[in-house]
C-alpha positions in Angstrom: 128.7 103.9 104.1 129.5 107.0 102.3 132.6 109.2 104.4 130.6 112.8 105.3 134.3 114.2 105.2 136.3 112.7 102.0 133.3 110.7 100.6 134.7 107.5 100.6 132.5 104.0 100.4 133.3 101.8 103.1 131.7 99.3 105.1 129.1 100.5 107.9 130.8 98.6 110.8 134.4 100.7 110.3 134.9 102.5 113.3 136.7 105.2 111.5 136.7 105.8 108.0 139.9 104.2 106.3 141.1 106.6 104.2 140.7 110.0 106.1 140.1 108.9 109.9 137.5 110.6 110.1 135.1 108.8 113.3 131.9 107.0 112.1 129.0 107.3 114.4 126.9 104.7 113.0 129.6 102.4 113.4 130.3 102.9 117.1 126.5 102.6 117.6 126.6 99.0 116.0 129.7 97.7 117.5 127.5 98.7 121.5 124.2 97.4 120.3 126.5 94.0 118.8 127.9 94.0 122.3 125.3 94.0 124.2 123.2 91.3 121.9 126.6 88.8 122.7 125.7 89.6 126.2 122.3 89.4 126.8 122.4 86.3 124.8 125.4 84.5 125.9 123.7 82.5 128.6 120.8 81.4 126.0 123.7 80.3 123.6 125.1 78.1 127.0 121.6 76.7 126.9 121.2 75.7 123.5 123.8 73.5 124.0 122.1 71.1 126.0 120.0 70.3 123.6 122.1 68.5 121.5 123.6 66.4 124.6 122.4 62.7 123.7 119.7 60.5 125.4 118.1 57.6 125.4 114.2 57.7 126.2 111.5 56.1 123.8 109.6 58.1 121.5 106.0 57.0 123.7 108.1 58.7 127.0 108.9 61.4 125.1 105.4 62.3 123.9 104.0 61.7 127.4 106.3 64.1 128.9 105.3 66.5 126.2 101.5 66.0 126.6 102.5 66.8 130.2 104.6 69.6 130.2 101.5 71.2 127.2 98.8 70.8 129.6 100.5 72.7 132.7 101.0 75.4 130.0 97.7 75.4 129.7 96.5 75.2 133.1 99.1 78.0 133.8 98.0 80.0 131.2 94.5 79.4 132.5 95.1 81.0 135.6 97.4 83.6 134.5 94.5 84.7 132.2 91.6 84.6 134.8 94.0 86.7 137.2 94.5 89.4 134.7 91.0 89.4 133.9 90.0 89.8 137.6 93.2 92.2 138.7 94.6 93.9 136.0 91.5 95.0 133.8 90.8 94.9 130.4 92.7 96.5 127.7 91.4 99.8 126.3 89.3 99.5 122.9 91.5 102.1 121.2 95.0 99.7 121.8 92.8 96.9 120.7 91.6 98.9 117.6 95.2 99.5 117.0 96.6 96.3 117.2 94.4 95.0 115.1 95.0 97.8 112.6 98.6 96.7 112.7 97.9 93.5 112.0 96.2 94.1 109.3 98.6 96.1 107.6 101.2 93.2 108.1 103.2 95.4 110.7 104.1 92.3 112.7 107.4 93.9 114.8 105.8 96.8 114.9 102.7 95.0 116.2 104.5 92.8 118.9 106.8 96.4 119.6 103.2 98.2 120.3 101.9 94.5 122.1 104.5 94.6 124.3 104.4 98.7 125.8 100.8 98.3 125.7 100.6 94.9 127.8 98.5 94.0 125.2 100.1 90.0 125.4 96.6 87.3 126.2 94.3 90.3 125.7 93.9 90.2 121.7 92.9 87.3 119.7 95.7 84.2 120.1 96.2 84.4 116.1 97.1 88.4 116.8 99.7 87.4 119.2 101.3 84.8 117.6 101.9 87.0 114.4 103.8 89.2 117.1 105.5 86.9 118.6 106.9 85.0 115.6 108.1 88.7 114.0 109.9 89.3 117.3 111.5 85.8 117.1 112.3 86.0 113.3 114.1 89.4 114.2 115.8 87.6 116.9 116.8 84.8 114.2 118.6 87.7 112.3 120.2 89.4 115.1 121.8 86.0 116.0 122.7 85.0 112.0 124.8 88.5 112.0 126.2 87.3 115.4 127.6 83.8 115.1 126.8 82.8 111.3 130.4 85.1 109.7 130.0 86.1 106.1 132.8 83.4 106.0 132.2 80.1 106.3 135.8 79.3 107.0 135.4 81.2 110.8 132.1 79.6 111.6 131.9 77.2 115.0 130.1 73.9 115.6 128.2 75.4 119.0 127.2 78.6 116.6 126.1 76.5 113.8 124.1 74.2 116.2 122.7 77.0 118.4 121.5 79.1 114.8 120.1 75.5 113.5 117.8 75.7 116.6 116.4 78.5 116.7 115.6 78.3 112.8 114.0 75.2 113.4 112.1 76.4 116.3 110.8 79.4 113.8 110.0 77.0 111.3 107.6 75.2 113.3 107.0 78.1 115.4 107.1 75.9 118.6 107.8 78.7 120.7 105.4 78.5 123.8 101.8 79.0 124.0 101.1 80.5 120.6 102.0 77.3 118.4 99.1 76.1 116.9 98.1 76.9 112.7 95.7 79.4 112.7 94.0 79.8 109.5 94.5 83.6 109.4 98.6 83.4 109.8 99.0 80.9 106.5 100.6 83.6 104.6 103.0 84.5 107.4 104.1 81.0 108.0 104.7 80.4 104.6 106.5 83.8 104.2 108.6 83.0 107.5 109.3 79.3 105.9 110.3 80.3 102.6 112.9 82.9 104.1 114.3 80.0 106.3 114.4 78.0 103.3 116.4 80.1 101.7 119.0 80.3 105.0 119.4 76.6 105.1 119.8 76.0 101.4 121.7 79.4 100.7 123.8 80.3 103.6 124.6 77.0 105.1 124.2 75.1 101.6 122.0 72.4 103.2 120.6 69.8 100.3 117.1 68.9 99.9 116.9 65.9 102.2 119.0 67.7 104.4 116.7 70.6 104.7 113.1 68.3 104.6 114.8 66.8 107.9 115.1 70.2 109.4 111.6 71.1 108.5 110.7 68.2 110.2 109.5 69.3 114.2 110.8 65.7 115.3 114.2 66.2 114.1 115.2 68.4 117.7 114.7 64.9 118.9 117.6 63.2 117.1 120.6 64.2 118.4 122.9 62.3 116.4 121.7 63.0 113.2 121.7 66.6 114.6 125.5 66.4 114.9 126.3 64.6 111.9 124.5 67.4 109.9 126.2 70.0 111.7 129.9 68.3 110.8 129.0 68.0 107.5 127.8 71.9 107.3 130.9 73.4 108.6 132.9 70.3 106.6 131.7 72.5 103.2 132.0 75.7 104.7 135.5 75.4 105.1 135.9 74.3 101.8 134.1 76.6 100.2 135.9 79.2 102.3 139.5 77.4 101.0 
């Protein structure tokens, strides 16, 4: 951030410029939008940590409740789809035209940003809104890395590390509701996504191969122990490199 007043270089998120004083706009408007992001996603953070609370049910339950809970989905989705067709109308060809347009140009947020004013969500092909919906939750990822993933590792927390290690696996997989299926069209964007993701694991939180295979893996979520033991051992070198 360049001062507009002395011309100092200092770091966007001052809230005044340290040299002169002079007030920094840009970094009043980060600290609101950071506090409202800590709000809005407090109670998902509260969430996430259920999901490391340990279980015992077989792997055949497991699936069985999964078939289950996919084919409500479906039949919800189903009938959700049928009563937009028969209520709410069809989409005009124009937003259709350009959606597609935006997908085309690989403008994914600013597909799913377009999706969402437009109500265009279950009206465009299912390979369309998944590109969307994995660009809004790959923006998400980032918002919440700036959040609870601190550029040092020496101030990072174990509910943090495990709440960020979810969602990146969730992305990875993109097991994120309806839209989770491989669709031939959306290779290059899951590879994109994975490599990225990759790169945060193996970069960031300085995960090893294994280590990293295991959190590529979509049955890993399932294995809480090993969950926590990987999380110990991340912030384990994280304070060490921080020392």
């Amino acid at each position: 951030m360049i001062c507009k007043n002395c011309g100092a270089n200092y770091k966007l998120r001052e809230l005044r410029c340290p040299y002169c004083g002079t007030e920094n706009g840009l970094g009043r408007i980060w600290l609101m939008r950071r506090n409202e992001t800590i709000k809005r996603f407090e109670a998902e953070k509260r969430e996430a940590k259920q999901r490391f609370v340990p279980y015992v049910v077989s792997k055949l339950v497991n699936r069985l409740i999964l078939l289950f809970a996919i084919c409500c989905i479906v039949m919800v989705g189903v009938l959700i789809h049928a009563a937009v067709q028969k209520y709410g109308g069809s989409a005009s060809a124009d937003a259709k035209k350009k959606a597609m347009a935006l997908y085309e140009d690989d403008e994914f947020y600013e597909l799913h940003e377009y999706m969402s004013a437009n109500n265009l969500y279950g009206k465009v092909p299912d390979y369309v809104t998944q590109a969307a919906a994995l660009a809004y939750d790959y923006n998400e990822f980032l918002t919440f890395r700036m959040i609870y993933v601190p550029e040092n590792p020496g101030e990072w927390e174990e509910d943090d590390i495990k709440f960020i290690l979810g969602k990146t696996m969730n992305l990875y997989t993109h097991d994120e509701g309806v839209y989770d299926a491989e669709f031939e069209e959306n290779q290059e964007l899951y590879e994109v996504y994975r490599k990225r993701l990759r790169a945060f694991w193996m970069g960031t939180l300085r995960c090893s191969e294994e280590e990293v295979e295991f959190l590529a893996d979509e049955d890993s979520q399932y294995k809480p122990e090993e969950m926590k033991n990987l999380c110990s051992e991340i912030l384990e070198r994280g304070a060490a490199y921080a020392e």
